[in-house]
C-alpha positions in Angstrom: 115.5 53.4 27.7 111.6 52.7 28.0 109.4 55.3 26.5 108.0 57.8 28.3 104.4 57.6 29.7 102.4 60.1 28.3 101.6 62.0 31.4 105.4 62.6 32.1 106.0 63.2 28.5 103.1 66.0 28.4 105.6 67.4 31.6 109.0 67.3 29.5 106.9 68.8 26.2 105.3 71.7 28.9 108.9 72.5 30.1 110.7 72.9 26.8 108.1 75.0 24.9 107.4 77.2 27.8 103.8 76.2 28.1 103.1 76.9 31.8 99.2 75.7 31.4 99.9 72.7 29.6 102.5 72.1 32.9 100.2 72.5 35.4 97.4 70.5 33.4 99.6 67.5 33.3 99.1 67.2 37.1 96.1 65.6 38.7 94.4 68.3 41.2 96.5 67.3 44.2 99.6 66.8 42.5 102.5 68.0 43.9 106.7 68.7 42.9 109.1 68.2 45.3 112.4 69.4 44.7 115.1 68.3 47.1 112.5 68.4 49.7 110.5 71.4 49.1 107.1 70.8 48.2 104.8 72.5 45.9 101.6 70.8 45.9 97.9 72.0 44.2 97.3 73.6 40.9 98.9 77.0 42.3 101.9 75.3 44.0 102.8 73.2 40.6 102.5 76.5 38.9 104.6 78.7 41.3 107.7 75.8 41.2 107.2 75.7 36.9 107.9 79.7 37.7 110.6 80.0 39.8 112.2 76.9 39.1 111.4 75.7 35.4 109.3 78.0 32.6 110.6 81.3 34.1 114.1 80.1 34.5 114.1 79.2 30.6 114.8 75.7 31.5 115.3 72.6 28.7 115.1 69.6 30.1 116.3 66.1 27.9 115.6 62.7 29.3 118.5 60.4 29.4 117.1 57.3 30.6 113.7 56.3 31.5 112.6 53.3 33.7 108.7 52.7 34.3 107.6 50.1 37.0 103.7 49.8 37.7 102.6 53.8 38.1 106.1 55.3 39.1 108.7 56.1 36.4 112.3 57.0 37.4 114.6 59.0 34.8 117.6 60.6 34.7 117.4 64.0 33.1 120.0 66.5 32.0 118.6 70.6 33.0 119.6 73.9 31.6 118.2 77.0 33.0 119.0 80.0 35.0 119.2 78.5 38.2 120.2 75.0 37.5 122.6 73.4 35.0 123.9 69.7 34.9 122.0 66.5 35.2 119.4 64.9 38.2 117.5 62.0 38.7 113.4 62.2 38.7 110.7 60.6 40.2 106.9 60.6 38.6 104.3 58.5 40.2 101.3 58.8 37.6 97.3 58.7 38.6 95.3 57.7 35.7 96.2 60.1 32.4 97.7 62.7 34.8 101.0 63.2 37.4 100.8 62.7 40.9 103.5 63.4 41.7 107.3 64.8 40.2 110.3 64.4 42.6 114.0 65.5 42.7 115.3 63.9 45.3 118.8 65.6 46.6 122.0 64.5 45.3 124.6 63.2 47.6 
């Protein structure tokens, strides 16, 4: 497994210790999470997905294998919370010191 850029791993570190400002800091102004198509984009929409979907569900989140090409890392990540429990993969396209992007793209 690669390490982690630190703009993803500022992500991960905001998830697990509940830090919703430090989550939405990680992304670049018009960053934007899209989980299994749903998009949350902008400072409020990052923040309303780390709510209903992340922080406020109590989610952990552990990488299990990390892959970075250019500006896009892929991992594969194992999630516990109150709405979702097993593993995913995730998509991070990084501007600069900051996240672009985050995707979960569905599982088939």
């Amino acid at each position: 497994m690669s390490e982690l850029p630190a703009a993803v791993q500022r992500m991960v570190d905001a998830i697990n210790d509940a830090d919703t400002e430090a989550f939405v800091a990680a992304f670049t102004p018009d960053g934007f999470v899209s989980d299994w198509g749903t998009v949350k984009a902008g400072p409020e929409g990052v923040r309303a997905w780390a709510g209903s979907d992340a922080i406020g569900a109590g989610a952990r989140m552990t990488v299990l294998s990390a892959d970075t090409d250019g500006d896009t890392t892929r991992i594969r990540f194992g999630w516990r919370s109150s709405v979702f429990n097993g593993e995913s993969d995730g998509i991070f396209v990084i501007s600069g010191d900051r996240l672009a992007s985050f995707t979960i793209p569905p599982s088939h």
